[in-house]
C-alpha positions as CSV (number, residue, x, y, z in Angstrom):
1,X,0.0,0.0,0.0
2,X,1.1,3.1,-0.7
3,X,-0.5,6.1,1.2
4,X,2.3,8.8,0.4
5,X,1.1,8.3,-3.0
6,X,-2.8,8.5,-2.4
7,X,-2.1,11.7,-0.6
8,X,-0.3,13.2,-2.8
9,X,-3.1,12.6,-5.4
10,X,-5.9,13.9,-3.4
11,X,-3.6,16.8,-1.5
12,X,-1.2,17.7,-4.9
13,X,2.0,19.1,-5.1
14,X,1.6,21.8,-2.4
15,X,2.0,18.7,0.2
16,X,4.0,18.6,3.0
17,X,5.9,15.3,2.8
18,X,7.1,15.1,5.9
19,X,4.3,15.8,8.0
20,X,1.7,13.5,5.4
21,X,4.7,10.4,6.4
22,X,4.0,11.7,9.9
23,X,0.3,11.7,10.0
24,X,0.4,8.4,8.0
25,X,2.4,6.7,10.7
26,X,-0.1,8.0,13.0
27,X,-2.7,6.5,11.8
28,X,-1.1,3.4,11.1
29,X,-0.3,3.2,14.5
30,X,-3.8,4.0,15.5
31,X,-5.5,1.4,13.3
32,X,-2.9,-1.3,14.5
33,X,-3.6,0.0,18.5
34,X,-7.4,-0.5,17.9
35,X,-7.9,-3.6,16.1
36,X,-5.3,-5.7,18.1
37,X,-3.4,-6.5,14.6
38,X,-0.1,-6.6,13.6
39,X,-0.3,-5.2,10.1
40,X,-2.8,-3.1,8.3
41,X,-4.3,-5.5,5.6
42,X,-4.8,-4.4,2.3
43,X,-8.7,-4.1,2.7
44,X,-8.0,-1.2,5.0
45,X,-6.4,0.6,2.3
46,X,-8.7,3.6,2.1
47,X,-9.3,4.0,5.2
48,X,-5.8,4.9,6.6
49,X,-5.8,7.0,3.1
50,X,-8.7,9.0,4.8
51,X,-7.9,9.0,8.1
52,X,-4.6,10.1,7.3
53,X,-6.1,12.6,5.0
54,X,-8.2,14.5,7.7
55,X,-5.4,14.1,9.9
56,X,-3.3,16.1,7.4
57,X,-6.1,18.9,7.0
58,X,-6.4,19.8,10.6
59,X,-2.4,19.4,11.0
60,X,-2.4,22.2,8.3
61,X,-4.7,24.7,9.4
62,X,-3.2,27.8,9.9
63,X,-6.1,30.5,11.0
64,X,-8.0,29.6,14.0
65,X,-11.0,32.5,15.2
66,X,-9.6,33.3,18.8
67,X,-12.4,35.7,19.1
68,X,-15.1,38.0,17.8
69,X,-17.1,40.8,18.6
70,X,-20.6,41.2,16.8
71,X,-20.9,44.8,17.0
72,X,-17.9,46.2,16.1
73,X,-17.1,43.1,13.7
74,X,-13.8,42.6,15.4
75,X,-12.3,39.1,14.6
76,X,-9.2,37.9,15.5
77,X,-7.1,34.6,14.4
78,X,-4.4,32.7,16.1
79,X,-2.5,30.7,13.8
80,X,-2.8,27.4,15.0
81,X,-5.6,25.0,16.7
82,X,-5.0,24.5,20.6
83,X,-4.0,21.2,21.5
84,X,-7.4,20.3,23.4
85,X,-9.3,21.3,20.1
86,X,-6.9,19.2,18.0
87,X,-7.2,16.3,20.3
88,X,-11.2,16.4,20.6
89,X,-11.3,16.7,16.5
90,X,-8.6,13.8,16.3
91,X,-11.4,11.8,18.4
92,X,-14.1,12.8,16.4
93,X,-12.5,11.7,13.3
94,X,-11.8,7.9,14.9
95,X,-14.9,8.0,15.6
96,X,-16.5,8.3,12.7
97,X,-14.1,5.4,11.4
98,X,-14.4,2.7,14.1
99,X,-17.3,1.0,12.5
100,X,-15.1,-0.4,9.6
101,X,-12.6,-1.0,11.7
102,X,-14.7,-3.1,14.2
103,X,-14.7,-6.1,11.0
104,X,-11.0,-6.3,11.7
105,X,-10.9,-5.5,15.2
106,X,-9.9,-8.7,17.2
107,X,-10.9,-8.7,20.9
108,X,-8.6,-11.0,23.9
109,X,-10.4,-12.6,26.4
């Protein structure tokens, strides 16, 4: 499988390779953690391409509302998510991908 190269097809040139490999490897680790497995089987394939995906897209968004005021219309942007927002999307994304994961998920008694 190669995700790298998925990425790069759905993300383009623009990509950040290092931090794609990075997010990649996350995922990879999180699929592995979650179903009890040793390797990610080929069926899985699109999955960790989307996982890794959305991973990527939060990892890379740079303007953040910080606060705004209705009245006078004053916005203002940090330049990256806070950690506790990251982690609670990061959550929200596993979430939605647990259900195909739970065909290869195998369970110790």
């Amino acid at each position: 499988m190669d995700i790298l190269k998925n990425l790069k097809l759905l993300i383009g040139e623009s990509i950040n390779e290092e931090l794609a490999i990075f997010n990649i490897n996350k995922v990879e680790q999180f699929i592995l953690n979650y179903c009890n497995i040793s390797e990610v089987p080929l069926e899985l394939e699109f999955v960790w391409t989307s996982l890794a995906l959305e991973y990527y897209q939060i990892a890379t968004e740079e303007r953040v509302v910080n606060s705004a005021t209705e009245g006078g219309r004053n916005v203002t942007f940090s330049n990256k998510i806070p950690d506790s927002i990251y982690n609670i999307r990061v959550q929200e994304i596993n979430n939605r991908y647990t259900i195909e994961l739970n065909s290869f998920r195998k369970l110790y008694r």
